[in-house]
N, CA, C and O atoms as CSV, one atom per row, in Angstrom:
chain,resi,resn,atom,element,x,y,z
A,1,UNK,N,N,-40.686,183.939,-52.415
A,1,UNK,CA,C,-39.785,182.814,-52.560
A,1,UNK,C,C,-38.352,183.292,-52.799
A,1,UNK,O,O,-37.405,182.523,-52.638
A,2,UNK,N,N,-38.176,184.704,-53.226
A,2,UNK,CA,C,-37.052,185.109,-54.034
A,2,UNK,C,C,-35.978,185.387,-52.224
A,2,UNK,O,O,-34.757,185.538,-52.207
A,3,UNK,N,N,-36.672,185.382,-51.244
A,3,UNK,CA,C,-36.256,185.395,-49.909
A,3,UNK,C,C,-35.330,184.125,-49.272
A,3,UNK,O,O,-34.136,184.094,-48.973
A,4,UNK,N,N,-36.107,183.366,-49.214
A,4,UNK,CA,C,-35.462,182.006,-49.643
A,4,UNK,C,C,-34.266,181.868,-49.750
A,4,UNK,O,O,-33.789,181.698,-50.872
A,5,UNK,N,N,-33.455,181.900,-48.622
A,5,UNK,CA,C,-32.167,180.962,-48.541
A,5,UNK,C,C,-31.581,179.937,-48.334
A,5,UNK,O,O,-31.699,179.253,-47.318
A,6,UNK,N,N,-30.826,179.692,-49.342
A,6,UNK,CA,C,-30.411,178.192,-48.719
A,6,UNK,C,C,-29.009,177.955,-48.462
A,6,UNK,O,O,-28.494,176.850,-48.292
A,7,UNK,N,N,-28.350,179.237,-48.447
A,7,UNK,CA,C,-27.269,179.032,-47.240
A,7,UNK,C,C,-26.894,180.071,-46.611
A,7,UNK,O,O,-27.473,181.143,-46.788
A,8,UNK,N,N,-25.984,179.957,-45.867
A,8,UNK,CA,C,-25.819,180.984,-44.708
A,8,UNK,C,C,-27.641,181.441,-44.099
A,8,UNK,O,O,-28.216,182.529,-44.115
A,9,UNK,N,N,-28.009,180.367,-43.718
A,9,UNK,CA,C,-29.469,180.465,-42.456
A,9,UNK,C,C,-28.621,180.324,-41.192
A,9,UNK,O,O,-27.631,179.710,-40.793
A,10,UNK,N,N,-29.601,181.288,-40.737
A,10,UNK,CA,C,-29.250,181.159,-38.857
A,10,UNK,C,C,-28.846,180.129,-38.534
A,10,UNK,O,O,-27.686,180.154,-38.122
A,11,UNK,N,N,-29.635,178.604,-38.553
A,11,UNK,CA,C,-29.200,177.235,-37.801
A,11,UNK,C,C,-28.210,177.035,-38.501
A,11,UNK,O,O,-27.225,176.773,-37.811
A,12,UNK,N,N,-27.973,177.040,-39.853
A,12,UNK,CA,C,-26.489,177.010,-39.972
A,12,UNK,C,C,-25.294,177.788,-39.423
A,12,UNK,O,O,-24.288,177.249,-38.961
A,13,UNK,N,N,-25.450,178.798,-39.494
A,13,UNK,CA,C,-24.465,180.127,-38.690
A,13,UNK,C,C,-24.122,178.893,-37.439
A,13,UNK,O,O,-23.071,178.262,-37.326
A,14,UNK,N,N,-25.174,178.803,-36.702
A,14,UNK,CA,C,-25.170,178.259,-35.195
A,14,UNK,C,C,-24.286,176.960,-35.140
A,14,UNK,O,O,-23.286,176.774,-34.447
A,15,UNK,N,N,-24.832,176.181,-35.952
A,15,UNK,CA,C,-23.542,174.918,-36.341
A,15,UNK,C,C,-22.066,174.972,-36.796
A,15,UNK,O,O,-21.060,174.317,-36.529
A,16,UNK,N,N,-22.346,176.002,-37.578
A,16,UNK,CA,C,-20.571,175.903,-38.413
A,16,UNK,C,C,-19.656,177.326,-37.093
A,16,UNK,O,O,-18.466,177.610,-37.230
A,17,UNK,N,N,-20.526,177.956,-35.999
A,17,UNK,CA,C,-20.025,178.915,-34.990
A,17,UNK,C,C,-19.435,177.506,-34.071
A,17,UNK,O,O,-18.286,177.514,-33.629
A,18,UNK,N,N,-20.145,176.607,-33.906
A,18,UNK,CA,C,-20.160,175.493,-32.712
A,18,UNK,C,C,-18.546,174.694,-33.057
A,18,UNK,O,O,-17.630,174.470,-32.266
A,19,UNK,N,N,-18.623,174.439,-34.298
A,19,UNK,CA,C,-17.846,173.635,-34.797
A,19,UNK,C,C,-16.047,174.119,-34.800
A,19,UNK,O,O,-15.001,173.628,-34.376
A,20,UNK,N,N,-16.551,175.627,-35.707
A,20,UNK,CA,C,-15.094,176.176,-35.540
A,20,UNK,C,C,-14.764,176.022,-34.121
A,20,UNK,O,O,-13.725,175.496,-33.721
A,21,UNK,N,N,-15.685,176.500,-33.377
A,21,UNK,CA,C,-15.137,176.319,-31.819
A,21,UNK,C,C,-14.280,175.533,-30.945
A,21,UNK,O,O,-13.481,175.673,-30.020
A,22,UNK,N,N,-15.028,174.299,-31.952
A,22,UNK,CA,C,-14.277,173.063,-31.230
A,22,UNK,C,C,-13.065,172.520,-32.185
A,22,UNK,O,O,-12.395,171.528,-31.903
A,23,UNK,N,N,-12.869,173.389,-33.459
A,23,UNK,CA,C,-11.934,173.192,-33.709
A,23,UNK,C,C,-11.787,172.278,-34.609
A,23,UNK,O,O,-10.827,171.512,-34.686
A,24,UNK,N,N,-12.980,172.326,-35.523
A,24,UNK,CA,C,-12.970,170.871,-36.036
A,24,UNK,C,C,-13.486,171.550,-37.675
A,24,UNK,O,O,-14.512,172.178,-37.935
A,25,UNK,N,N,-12.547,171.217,-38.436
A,25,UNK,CA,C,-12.360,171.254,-39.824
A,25,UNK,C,C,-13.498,170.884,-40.766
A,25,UNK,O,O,-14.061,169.790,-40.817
A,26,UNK,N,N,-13.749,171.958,-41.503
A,26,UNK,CA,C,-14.815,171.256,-42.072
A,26,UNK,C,C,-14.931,172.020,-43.627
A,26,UNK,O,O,-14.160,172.926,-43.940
A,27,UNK,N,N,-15.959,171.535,-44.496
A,27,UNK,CA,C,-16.026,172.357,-45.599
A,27,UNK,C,C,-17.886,172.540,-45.610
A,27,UNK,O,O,-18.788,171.770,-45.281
A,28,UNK,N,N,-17.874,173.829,-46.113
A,28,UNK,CA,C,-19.640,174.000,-46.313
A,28,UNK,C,C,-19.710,174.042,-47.687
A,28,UNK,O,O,-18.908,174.396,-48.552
A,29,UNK,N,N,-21.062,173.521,-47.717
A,29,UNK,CA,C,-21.693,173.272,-48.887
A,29,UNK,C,C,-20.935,172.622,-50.249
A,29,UNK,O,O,-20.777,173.021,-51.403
A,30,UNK,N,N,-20.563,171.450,-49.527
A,30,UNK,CA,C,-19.390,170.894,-50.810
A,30,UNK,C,C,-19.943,170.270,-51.831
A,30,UNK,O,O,-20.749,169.340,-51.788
A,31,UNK,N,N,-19.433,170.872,-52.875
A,31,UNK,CA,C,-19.993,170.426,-54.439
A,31,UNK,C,C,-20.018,169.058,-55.074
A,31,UNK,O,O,-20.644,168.611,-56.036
A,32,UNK,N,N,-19.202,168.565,-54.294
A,32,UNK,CA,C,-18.697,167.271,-55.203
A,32,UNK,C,C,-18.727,166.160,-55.018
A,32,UNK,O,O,-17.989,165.239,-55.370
A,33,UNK,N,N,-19.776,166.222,-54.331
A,33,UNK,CA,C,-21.029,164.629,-53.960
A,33,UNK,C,C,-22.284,165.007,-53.764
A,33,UNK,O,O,-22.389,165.968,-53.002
A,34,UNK,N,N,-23.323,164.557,-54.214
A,34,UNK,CA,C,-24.580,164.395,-54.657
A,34,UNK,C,C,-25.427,165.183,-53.085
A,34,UNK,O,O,-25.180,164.946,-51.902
A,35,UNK,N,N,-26.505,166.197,-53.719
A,35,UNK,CA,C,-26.907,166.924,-52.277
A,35,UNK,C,C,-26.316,167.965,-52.042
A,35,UNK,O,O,-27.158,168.812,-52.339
A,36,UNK,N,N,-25.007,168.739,-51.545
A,36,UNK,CA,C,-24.476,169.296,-51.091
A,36,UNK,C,C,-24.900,169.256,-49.771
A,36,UNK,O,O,-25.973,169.428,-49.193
A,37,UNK,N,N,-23.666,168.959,-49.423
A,37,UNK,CA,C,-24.140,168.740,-47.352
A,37,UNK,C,C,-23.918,170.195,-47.254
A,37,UNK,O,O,-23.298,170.966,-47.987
A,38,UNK,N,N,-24.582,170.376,-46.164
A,38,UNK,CA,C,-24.073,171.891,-45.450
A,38,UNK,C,C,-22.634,171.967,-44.768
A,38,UNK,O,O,-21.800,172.869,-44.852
A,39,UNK,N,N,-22.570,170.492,-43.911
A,39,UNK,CA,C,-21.101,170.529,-43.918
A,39,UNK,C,C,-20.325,169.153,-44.349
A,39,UNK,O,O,-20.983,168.119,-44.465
A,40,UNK,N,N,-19.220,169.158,-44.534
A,40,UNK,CA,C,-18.478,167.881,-45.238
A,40,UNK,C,C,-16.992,167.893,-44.886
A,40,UNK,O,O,-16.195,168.831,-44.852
A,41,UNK,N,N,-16.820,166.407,-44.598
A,41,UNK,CA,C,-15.382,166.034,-44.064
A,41,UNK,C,C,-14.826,165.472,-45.186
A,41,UNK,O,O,-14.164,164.474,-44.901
A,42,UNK,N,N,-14.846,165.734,-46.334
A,42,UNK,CA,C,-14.280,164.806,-47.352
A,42,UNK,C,C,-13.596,163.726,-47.151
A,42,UNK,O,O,-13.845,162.677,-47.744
A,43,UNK,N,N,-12.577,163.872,-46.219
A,43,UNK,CA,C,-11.093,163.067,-46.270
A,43,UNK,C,C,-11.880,161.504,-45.525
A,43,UNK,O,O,-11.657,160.326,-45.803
A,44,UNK,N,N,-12.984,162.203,-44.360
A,44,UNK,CA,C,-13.470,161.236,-43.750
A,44,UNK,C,C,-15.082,160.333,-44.036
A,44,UNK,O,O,-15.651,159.352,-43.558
A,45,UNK,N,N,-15.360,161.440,-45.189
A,45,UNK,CA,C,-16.297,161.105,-45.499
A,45,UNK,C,C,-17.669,161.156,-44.963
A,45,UNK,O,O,-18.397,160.174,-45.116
A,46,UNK,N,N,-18.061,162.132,-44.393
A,46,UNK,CA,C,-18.564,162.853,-43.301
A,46,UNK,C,C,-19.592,163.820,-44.235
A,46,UNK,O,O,-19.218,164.425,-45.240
A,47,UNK,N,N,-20.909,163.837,-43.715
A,47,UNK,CA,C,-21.781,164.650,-44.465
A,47,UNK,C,C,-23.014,165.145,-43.272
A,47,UNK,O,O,-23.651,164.221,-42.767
A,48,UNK,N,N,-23.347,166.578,-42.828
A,48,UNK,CA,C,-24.154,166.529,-42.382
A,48,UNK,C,C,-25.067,167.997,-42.852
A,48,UNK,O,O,-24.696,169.164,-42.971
A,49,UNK,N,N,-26.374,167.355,-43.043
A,49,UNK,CA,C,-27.387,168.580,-43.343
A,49,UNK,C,C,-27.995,169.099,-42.224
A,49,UNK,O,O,-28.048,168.725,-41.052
A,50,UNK,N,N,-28.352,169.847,-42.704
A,50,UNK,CA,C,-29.061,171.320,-41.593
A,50,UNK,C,C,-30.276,171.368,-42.564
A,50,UNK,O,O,-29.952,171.813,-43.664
A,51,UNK,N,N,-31.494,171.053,-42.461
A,51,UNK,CA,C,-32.814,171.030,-42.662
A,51,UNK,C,C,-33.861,172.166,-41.897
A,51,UNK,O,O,-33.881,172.419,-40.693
A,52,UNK,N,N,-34.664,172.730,-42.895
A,52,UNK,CA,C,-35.418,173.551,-42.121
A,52,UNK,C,C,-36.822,172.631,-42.476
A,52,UNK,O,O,-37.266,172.264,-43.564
A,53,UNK,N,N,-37.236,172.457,-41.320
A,53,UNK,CA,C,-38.602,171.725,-40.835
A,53,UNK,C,C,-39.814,171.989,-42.266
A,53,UNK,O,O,-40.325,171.018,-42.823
A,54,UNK,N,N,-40.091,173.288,-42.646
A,54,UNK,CA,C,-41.561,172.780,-43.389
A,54,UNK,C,C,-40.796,172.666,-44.809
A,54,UNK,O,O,-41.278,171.850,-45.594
A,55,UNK,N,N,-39.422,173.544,-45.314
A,55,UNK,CA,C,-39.146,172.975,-46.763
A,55,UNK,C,C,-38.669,171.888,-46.737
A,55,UNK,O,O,-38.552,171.502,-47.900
A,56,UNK,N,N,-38.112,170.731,-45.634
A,56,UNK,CA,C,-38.066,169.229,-45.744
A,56,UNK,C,C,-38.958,168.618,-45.323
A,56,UNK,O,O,-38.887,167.389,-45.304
A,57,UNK,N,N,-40.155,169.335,-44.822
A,57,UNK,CA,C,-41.104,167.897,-44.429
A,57,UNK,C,C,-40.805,167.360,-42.955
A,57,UNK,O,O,-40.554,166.194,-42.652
A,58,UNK,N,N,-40.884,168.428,-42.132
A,58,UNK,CA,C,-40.402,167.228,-40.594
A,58,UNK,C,C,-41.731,167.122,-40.319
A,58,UNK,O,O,-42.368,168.174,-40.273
A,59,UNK,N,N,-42.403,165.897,-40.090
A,59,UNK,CA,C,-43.630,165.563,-39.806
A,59,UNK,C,C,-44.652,166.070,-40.329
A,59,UNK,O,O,-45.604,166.639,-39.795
A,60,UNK,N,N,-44.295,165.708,-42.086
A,60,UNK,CA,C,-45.011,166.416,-43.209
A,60,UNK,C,C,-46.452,165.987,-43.052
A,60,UNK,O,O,-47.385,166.774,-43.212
A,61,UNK,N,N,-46.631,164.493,-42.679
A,61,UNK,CA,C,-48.476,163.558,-42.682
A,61,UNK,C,C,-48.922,164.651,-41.738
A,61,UNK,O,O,-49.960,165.205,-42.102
A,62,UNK,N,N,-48.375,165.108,-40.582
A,62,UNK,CA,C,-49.215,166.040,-39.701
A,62,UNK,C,C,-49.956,167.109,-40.282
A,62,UNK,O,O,-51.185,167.174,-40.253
A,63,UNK,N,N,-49.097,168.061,-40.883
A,63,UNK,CA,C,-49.464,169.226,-41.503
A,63,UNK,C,C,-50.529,169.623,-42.450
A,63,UNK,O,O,-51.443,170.446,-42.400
A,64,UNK,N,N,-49.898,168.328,-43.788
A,64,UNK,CA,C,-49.581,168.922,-44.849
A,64,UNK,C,C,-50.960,169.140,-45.524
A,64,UNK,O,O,-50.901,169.696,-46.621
A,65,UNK,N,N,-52.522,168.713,-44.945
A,65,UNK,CA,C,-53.729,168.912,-44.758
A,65,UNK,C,C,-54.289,170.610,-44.891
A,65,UNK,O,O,-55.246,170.998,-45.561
A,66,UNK,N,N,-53.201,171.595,-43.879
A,66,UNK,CA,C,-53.169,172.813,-43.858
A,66,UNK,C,C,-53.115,173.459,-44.940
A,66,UNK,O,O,-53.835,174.384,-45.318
A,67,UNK,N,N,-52.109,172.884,-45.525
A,67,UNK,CA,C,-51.203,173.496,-46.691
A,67,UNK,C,C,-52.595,174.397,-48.166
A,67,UNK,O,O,-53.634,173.901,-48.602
A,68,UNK,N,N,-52.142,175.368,-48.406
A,68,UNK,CA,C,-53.270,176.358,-49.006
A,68,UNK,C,C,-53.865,175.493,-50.569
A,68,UNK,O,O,-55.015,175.496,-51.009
A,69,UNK,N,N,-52.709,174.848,-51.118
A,69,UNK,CA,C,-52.739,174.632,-51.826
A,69,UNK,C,C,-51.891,173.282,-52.591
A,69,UNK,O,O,-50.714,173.038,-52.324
A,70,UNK,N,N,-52.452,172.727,-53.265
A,70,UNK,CA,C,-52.047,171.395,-53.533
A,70,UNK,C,C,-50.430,171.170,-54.445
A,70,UNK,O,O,-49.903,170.107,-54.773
A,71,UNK,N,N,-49.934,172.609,-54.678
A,71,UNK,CA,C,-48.758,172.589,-55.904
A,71,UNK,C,C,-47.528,172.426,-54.382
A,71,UNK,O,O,-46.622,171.595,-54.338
A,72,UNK,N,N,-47.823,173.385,-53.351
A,72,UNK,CA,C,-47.027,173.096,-51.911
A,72,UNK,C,C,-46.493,171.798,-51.308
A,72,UNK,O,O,-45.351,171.500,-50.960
A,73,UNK,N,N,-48.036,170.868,-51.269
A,73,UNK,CA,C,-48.073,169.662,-50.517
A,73,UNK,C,C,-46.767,168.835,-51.679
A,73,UNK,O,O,-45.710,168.324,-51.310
A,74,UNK,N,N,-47.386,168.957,-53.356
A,74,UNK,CA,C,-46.675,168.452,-54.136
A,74,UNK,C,C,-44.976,168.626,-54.079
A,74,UNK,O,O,-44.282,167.609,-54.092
A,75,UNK,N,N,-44.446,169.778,-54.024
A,75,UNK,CA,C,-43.344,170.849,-53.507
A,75,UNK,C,C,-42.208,170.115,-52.163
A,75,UNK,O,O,-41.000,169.876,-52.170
A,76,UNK,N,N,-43.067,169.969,-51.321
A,76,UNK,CA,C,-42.724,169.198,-50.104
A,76,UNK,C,C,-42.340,167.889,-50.105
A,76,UNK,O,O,-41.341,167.421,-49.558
A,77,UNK,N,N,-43.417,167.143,-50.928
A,77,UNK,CA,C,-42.926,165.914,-50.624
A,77,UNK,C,C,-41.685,165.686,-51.878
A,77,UNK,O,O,-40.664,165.059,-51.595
A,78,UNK,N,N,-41.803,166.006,-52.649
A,78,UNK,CA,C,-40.869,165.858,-54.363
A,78,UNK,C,C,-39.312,166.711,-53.110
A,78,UNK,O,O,-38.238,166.727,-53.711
A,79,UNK,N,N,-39.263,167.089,-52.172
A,79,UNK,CA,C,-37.850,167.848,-51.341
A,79,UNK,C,C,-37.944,166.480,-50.024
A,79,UNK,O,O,-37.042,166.395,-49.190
A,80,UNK,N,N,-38.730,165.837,-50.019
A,80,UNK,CA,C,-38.469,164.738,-48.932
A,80,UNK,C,C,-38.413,163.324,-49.534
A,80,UNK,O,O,-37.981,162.335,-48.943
A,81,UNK,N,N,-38.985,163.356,-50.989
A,81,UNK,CA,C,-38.203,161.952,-51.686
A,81,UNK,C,C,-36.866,162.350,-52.421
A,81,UNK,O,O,-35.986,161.515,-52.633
A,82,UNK,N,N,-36.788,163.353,-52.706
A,82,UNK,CA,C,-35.418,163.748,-53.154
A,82,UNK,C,C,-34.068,163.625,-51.898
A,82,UNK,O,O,-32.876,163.392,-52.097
A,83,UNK,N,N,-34.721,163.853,-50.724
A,83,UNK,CA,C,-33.293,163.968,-49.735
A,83,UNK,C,C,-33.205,162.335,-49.496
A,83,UNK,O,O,-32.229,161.621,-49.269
A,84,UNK,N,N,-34.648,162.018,-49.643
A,84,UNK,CA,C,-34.043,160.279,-49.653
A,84,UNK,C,C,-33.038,159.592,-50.715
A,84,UNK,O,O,-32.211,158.690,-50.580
A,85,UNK,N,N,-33.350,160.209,-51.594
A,85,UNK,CA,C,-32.785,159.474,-52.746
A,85,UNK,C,C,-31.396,160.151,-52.393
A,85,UNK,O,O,-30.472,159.381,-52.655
A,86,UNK,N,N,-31.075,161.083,-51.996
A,86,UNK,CA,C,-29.676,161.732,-51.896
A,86,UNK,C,C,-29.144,161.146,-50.688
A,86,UNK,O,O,-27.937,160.946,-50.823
A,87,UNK,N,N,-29.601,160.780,-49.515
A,87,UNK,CA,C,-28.858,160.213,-48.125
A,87,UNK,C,C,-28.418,158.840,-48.560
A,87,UNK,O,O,-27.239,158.539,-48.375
A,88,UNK,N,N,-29.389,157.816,-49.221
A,88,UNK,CA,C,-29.045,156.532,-50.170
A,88,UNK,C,C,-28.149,156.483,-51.118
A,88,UNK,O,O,-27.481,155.483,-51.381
A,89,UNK,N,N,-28.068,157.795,-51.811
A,89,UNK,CA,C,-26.897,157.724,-52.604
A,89,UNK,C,C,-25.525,157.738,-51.790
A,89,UNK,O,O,-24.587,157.036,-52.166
A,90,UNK,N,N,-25.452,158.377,-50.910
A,90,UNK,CA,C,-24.033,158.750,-50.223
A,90,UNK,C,C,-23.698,157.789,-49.180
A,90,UNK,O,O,-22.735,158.160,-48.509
A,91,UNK,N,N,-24.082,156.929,-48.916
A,91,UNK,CA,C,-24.553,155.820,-47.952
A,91,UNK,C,C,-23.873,155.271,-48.760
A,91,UNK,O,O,-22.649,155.153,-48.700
A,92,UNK,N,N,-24.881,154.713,-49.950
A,92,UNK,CA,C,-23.727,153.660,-50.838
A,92,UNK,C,C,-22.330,153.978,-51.045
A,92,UNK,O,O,-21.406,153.175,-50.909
A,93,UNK,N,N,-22.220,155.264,-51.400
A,93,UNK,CA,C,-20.235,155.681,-51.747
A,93,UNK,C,C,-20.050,156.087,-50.768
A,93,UNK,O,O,-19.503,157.172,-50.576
A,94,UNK,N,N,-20.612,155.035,-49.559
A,94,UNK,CA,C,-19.642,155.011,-48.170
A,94,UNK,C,C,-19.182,156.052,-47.280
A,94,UNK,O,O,-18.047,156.025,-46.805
A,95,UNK,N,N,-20.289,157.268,-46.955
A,95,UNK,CA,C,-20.690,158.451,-46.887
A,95,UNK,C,C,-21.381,158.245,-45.660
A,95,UNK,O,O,-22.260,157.382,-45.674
A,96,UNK,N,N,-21.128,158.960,-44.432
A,96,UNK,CA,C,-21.844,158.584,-43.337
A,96,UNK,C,C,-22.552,160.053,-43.136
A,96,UNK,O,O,-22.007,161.115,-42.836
A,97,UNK,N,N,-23.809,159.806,-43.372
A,97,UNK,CA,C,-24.829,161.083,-43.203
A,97,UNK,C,C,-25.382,161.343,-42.101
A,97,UNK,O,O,-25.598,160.343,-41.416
A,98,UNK,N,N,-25.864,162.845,-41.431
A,98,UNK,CA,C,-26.745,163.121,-39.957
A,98,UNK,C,C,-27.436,164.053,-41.150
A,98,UNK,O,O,-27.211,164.395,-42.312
A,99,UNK,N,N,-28.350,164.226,-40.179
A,99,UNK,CA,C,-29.234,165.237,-40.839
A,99,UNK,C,C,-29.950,166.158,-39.139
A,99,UNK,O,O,-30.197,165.662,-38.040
A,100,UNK,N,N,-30.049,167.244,-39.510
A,100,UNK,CA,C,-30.084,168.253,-38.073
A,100,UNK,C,C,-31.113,169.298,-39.064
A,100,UNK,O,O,-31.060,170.009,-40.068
A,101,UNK,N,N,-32.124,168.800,-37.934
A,101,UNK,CA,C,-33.619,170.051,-37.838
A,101,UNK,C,C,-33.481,171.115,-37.700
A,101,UNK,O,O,-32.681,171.425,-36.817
A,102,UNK,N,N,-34.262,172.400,-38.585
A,102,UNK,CA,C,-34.451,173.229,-37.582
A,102,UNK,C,C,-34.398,173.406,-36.743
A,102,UNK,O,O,-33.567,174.110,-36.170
A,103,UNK,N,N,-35.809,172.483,-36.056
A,103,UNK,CA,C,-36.130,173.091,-34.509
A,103,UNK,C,C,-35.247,172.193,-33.149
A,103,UNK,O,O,-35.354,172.387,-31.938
A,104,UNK,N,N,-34.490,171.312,-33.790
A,104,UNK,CA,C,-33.439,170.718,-32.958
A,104,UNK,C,C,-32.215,172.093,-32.681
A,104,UNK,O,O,-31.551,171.856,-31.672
A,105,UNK,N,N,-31.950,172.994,-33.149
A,105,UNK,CA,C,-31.054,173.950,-32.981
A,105,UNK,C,C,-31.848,175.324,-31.839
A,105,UNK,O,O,-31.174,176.321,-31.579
A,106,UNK,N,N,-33.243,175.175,-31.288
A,106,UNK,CA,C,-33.667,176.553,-30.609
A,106,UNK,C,C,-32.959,176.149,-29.636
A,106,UNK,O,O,-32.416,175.045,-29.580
A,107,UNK,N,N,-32.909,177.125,-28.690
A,107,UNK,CA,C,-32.330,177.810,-27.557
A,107,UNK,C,C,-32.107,176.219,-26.539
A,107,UNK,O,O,-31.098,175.667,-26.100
A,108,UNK,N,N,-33.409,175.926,-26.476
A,108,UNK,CA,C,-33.602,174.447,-25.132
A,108,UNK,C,C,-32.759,173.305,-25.431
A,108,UNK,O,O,-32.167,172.533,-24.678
A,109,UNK,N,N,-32.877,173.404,-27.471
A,109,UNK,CA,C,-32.098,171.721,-27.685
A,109,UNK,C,C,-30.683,172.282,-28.406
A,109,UNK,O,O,-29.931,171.384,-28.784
A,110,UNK,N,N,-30.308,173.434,-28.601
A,110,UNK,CA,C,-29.057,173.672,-29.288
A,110,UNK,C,C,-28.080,172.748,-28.534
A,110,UNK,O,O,-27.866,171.661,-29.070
A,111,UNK,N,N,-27.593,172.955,-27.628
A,111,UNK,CA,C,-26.324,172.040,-26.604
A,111,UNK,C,C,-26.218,170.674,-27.060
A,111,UNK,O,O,-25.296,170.132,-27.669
A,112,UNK,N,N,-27.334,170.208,-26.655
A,112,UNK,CA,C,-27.511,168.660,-27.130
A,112,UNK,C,C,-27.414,168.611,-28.484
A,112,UNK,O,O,-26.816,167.573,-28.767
A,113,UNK,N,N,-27.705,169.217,-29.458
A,113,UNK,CA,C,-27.869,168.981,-30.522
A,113,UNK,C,C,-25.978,168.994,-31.135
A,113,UNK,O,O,-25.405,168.071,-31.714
A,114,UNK,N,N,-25.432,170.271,-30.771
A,114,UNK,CA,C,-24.102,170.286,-30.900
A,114,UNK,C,C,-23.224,169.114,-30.623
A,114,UNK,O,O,-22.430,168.397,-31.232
A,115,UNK,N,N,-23.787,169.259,-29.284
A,115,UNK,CA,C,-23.030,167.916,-28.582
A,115,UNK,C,C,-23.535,166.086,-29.927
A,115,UNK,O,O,-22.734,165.153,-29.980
A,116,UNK,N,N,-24.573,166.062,-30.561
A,116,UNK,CA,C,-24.379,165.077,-31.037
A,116,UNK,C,C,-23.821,165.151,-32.219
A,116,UNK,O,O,-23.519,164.066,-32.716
A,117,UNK,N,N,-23.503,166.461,-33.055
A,117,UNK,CA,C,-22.425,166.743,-34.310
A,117,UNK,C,C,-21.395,166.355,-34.146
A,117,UNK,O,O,-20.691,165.889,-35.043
A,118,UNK,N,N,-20.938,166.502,-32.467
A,118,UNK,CA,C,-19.347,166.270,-32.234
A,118,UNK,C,C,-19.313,164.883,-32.001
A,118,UNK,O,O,-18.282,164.360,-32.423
A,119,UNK,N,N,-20.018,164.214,-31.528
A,119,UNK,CA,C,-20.430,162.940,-31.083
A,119,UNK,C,C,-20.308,162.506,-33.061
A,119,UNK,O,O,-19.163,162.336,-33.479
A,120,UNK,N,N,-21.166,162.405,-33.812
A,120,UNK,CA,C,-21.123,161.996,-34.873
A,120,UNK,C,C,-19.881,161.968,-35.528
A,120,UNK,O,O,-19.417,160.954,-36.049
A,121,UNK,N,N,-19.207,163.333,-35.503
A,121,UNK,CA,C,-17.709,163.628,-36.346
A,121,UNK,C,C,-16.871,162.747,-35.739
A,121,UNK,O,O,-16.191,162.127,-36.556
A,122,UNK,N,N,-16.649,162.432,-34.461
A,122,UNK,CA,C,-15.458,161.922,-33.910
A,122,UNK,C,C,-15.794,160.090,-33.681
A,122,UNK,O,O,-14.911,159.236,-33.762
A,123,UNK,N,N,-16.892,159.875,-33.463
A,123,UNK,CA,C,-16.948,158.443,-33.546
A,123,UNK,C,C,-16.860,158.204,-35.006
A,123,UNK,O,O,-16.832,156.991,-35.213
A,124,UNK,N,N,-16.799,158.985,-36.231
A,124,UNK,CA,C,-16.197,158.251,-37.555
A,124,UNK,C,C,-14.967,158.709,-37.758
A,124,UNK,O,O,-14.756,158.974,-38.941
A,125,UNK,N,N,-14.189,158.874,-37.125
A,125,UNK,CA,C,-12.424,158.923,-37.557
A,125,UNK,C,C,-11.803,157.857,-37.802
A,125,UNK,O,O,-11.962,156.861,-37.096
A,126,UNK,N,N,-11.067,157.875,-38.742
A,126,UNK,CA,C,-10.787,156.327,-39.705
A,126,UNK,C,C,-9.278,156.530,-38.965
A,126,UNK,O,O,-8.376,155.719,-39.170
């Protein structure tokens, strides 16, 4: 577990590489609203996470049967009612959230996936 990162991961690298690219301002891992997004527009109010598939639960009912042990399954879901309670919080203080998969960033869906960060950032400019 002591392996376990939770920032600077590859799919992040890949997002915040995409972004500088296009030139578009941003802050990582900002402290000072509930969650820490991976990235954040403050001014605009802009929040988007970078999720890795089994420590958030992407299609946790499928799995989570596998899982070795019952403290895991517990583990998982207590990190997928928690991001709820955190996307609801920032929603209310008027916080427009994406949230980006893992496996939305491999090789086949990276493009598209970029392409809808930029799509997200620029259709909320106030």
């Amino acid at each position: 577990m002591s392996r376990i990162r939770g920032k600077g991961t590859k799919p992040e690298m890949k997002v915040f590489k995409y972004l500088r690219k296009g030139k578009i301002h941003f802050q990582k891992h900002y402290k000072r609203v509930k969650g820490r997004p991976d990235i954040a527009i403050p001014s605009r109010k802009i929040a988007v996470f970078i999720d890795g598939d089994f420590w958030h639960g992407y299609r946790f009912n499928q799995w989570k049967e596998k899982l070795p042990k019952v403290y895991w399954q517990d583990k998982i879901q207590a990190n997928i009612n928690r991001d709820k309670r955190t996307f609801a919080k920032l929603r209310r203080d008027g916080w427009k959230v994406m949230r980006i998969w893992e496996h939305e960033l491999t090789q086949k869906k990276a493009e598209r996936t970029f392409q809808r960060v930029s799509e997200f950032i620029n259709d909320n400019k106030i």
